[in-house]
N, C-alpha and C positions, 0 to 999 in steps of 0.2 A: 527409532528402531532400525537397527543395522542388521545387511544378512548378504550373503556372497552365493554372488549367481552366474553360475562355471558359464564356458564360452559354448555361443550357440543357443543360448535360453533369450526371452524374451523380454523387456521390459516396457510396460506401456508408459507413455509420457504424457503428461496433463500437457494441450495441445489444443488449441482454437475450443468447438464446443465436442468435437468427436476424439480427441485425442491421436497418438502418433505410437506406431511399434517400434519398437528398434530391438536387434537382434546382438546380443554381443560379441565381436568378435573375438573378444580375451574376456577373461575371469573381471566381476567388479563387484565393488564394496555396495549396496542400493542402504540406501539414507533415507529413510520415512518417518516421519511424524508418528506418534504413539497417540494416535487421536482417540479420545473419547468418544463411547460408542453415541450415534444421533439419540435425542431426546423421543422416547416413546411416543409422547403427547407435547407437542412443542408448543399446541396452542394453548394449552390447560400448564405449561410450565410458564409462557408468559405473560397469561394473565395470572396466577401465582408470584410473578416477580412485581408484576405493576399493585398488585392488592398487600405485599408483605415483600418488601425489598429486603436489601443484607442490609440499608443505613435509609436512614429518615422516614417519616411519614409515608400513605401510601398516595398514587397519583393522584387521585380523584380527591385524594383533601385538601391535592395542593392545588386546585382548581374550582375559584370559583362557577357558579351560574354562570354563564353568558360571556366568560372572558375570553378574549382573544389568543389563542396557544400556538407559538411558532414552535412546529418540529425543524431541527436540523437530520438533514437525511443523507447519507452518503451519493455519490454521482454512478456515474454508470460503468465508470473503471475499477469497481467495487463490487465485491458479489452479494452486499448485504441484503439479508431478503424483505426487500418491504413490503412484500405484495402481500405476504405471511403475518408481520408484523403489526403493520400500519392496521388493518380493522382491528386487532386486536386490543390495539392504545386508544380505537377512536370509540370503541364498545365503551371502555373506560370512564371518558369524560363526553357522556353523549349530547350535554346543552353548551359544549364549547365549537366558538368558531375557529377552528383548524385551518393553520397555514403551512404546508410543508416546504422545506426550504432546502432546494437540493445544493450541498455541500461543495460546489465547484471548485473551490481556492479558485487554482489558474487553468483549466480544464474546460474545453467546450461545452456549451449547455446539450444536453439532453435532445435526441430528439423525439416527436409526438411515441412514436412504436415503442424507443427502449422506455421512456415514462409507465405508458403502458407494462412493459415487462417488469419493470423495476418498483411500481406500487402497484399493479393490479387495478384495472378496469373500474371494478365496485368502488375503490378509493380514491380514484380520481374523480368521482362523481359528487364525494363527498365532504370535497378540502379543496382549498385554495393553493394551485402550488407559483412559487416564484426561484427560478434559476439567477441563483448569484452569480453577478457578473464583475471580477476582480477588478476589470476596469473603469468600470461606470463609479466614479470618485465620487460624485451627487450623491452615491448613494449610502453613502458610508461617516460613521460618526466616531470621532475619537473616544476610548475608551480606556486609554492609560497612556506611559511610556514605555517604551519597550527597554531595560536595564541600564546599562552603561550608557550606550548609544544615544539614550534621551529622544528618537525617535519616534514620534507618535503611532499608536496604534490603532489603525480603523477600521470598524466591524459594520457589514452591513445595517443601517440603519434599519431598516423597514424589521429584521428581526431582534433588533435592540425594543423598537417599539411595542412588541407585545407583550399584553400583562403576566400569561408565563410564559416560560423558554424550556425546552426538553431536546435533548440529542439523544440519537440512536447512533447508533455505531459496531463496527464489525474489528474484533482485534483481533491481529497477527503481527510477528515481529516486523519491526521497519529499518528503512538500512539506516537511516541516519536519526531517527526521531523516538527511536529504541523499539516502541507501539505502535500500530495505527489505532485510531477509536479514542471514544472521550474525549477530553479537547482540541484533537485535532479536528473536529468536527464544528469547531468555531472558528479557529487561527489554527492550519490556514484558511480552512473549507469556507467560512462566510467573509475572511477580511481583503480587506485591497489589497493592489497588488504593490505596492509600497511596503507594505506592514509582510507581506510573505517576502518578499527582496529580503529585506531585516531580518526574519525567522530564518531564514534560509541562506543569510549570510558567508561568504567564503572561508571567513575563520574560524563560526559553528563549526560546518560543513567538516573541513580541516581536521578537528580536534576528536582525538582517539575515541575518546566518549561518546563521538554520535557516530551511531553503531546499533546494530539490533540488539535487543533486549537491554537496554541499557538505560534505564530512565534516572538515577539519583548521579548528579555532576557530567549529566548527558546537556550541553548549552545549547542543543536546538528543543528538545523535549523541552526545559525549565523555562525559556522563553515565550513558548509558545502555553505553556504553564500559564504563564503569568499573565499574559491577555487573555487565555481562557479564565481566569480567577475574577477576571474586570470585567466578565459579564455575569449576569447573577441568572445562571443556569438551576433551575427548580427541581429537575431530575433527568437520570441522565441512564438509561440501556444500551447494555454492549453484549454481542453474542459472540459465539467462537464457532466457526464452523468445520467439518470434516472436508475429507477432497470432492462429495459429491455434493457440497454447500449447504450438507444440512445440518442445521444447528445441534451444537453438543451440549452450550450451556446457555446459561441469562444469567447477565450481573446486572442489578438495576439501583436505584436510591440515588445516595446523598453523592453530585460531583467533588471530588474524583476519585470517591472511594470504592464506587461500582467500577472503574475501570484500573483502578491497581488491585482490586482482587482478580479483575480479566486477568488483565498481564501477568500475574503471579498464575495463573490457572494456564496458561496459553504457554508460561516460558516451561510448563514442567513438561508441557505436550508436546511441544514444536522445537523445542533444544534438545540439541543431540552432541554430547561432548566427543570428539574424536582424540585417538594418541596421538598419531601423528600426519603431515600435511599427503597431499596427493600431486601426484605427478599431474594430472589430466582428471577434471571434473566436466561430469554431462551433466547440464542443468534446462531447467525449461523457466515458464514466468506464470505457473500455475492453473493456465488453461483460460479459456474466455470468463469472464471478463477482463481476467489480469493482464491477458497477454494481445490485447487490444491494438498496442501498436509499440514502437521499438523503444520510445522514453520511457513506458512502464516497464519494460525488459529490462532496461540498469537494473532493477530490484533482483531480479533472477540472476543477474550476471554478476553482481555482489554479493550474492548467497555463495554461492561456486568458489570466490576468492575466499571465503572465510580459511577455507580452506586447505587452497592451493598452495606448493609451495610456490617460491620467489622463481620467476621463469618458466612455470608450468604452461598446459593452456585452458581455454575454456570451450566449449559446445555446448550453445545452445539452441533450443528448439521453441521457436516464440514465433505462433502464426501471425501477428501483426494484421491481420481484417483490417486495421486502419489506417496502415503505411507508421510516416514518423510520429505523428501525424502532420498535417500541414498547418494546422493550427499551432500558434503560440511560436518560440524564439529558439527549439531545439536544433531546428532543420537550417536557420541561419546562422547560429554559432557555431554549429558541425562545419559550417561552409566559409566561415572565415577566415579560420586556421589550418594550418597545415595539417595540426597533429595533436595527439595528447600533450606534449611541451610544452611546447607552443602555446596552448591555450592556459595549462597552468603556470606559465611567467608571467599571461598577461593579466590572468587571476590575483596572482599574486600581488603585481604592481599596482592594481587599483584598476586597470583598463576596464574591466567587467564589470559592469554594475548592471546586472538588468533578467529580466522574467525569462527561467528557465537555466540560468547558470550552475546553480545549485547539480543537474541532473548532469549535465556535459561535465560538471568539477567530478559526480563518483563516479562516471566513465573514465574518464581521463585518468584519475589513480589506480584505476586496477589495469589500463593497458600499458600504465608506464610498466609493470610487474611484469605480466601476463599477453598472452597469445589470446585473441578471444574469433572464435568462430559463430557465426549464425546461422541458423536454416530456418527461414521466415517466407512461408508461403505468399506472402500479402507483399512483398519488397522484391524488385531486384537485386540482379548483383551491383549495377552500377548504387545504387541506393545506397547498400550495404556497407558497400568499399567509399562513399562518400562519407558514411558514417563513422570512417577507422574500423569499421570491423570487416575479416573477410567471410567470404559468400559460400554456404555450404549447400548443395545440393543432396548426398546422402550421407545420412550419419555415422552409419556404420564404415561406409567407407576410408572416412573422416579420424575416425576412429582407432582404424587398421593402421592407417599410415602414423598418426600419431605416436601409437603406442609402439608401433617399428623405432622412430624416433628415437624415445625415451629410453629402448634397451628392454631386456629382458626382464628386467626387476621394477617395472613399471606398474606404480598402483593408481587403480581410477577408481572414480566411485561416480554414482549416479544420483543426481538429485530428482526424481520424476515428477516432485510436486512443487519444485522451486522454490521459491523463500515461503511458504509452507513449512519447509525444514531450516531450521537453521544449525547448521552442524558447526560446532566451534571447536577451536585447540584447547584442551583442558590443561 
């Protein structure tokens, strides 16, 4: 949904958990998701989905007595609501011993508080949960090859071991993987960190096709496809949310056809075809939980390019509560290299092989283009500026000079829900 908001008007920007104003100082294009209105009765729609899905059986047939059911469940850089969710499936199969299995791929575990936030008190009383750890290699069991590569693929064991398997999942478009939800909720969310190296490959990565909304001849989707196909997933729910995280819809049943009816339902919402590119895009990383800390911000800062032209710049507004973070290999490949070049010649040559490259490779191609600016509460400037990006303190002012820049015939547009929207060249 597109609409022009003369200079001087307001726009609120999805921003940590309070949000950000920004006041405009020139006329802009604002780019909003056409979201479907929240579900009346959200709990009465999904237990609706779990008793009468769009494909297969309902849940409770595909669950014996007494068997062991590992949920996969997204992580805490996800705003999926489990705390909503989860009684809801557990009412379902009430003689099953429930394992919920939070989704990490290469992501920090959990901690005790966000658990609590993210399933809800009564449901931790009621399940057993275990946080995937991509490097603990003990704990993981090959489950195919990964394509060409002939690469083994290994999924945590302990939820290979139970007698059913079910994922929950939250879709919205992905920069590289076209969806989030559905199997990515196995590979990369349960497998090692070997088998995501491989999914996440620099020549996937690379190739036009992985790109939001883009799942058929998308090679990181189909690969990750295909170790998802090598687990024998029983059933599988995917929700869609609005900007204030409340559920619009419920796809549920046969994998993966509950989540290509999402993603068909999600691309009609959250794609917005534009004429032509922008001088200067203001984007955010869709507010807490997304905007968590600055590796989840590539996602925001690649929404913005979709549509930038070649040399434009970018603004973004990404509170970062958790710095880079200091976990995992972002904060040390930022620190190796000089620069976006730099870093993609060594990509290129084979130098890079390792967890987290994938995220510094779509940085790095949108600042060979592109100007990218940040205003990140949680970060300094030196941080910032260690990260190749420069350091914004006010937007608007940011803004002003910018669009000084670019001349009088300067068009911006606003993205306030961040890859939320994904506005593309039609």
């Amino acid at each position: 949904m597109n609409s022009t908001s003369p200079t001087g008007s307001v726009v609120r920007l999805a921003y940590g958990r309070s949000g950000l104003d920004l006041r405009l100082p020139i006329p802009a294009t604002i780019i909003r998701p056409c979201h479907a209105p929240p579900l009346a009765d959200a709990r009465g729609s999904l237990r609706g989905a779990l008793q009468k899905p769009g494909s297969g059986p309902a849940l409770r047939d595909l669950v014996p007595a007494g068997a062991r059911v590992g949920v996969s469940i997204c992580d805490v850089t996800r705003p999926f609501p489990g705390a909503l969710v989860l009684p809801v499936l557990l009412d379902e199969i009430p003689g099953a011993a429930v394992t919920v299995f939070i989704a990490t791929g290469t992501h920090r575990a959990s901690t005790a508080e966000e658990l609590v936030r993210m399933l809800g008190a009564s449901t931790l009383g009621r399940v057993e949960v275990v946080q995937h750890d991509a490097f603990a290699l003990a704990d993981h069991r090959e489950v195919c090859s990964i394509g060409a590569s002939g690469q083994p693929a290994l999924i945590d064991r302990r939820f290979l071991d139970q007698d059913v398997r079910i994922t929950l999942g939250f879709i919205e478009p992905h920069f590289f993987a076209g969806f989030s939800g559905g199997p990515k909720m196995v590979a990369p969310g349960l497998a090692s960190i070997d088998t995501v190296i491989e999914l996440h490959s620099a020549s996937r990565i690379a190739d036009p096709r992985a790109t939001f909304g883009i799942l058929d001849g998308n090679p990181v989707h189909e690969a990750i496809e295909q170790v998802a196909s090598a687990v024998d997933i029983a059933f599988a729910l995917d929700v869609s949310l609005d900007a204030e995280k409340r559920i619009t819809d419920v796809f549920a049943g046969r994998p993966w056809d509950a989540h290509r009816a999402g993603c068909e339902a999600v691309r009609a919402t959250a794609m917005v075809p534009i004429d032509e590119p922008f001088d200067i895009v203001v984007t955010t990383n869709s507010g807490y939980p997304l905007d968590l800390n600055l590796y989840q911000t590539v996602k925001g800062i690649c929404a913005a390019a979709e549509i930038l032209r070649p040399g434009g710049a970018i603004l973004v507004a990404s509170e970062c509560s958790d710095g880079l973070p200091d976990h995992g290999r972002y904060r040390a490949l930022l620190a190796s290299y000089a620069g976006p070049a730099e870093y993609l010649r060594a990509l290129e040559s084979g130098e890079v092989r390792t967890h987290d490259q994938w995220q510094v490779q779509k940085q790095a191609l949108v600042l060979e283009r592109a100007r990218v600016m940040v205003h990140a509460s949680g970060l300094g400037d030196d941080a910032l500026r260690a990260a190749w990006f420069e350091p914004v303190a006010d937007l608007a002012a940011a803004l002003r000079r910018l669009a000084e820049d670019h001349g009088p015939d300067c068009r911006v547009a606003v993205l306030p829900e961040g890859p939320q929207t994904i506005a593309y060249l039609a």
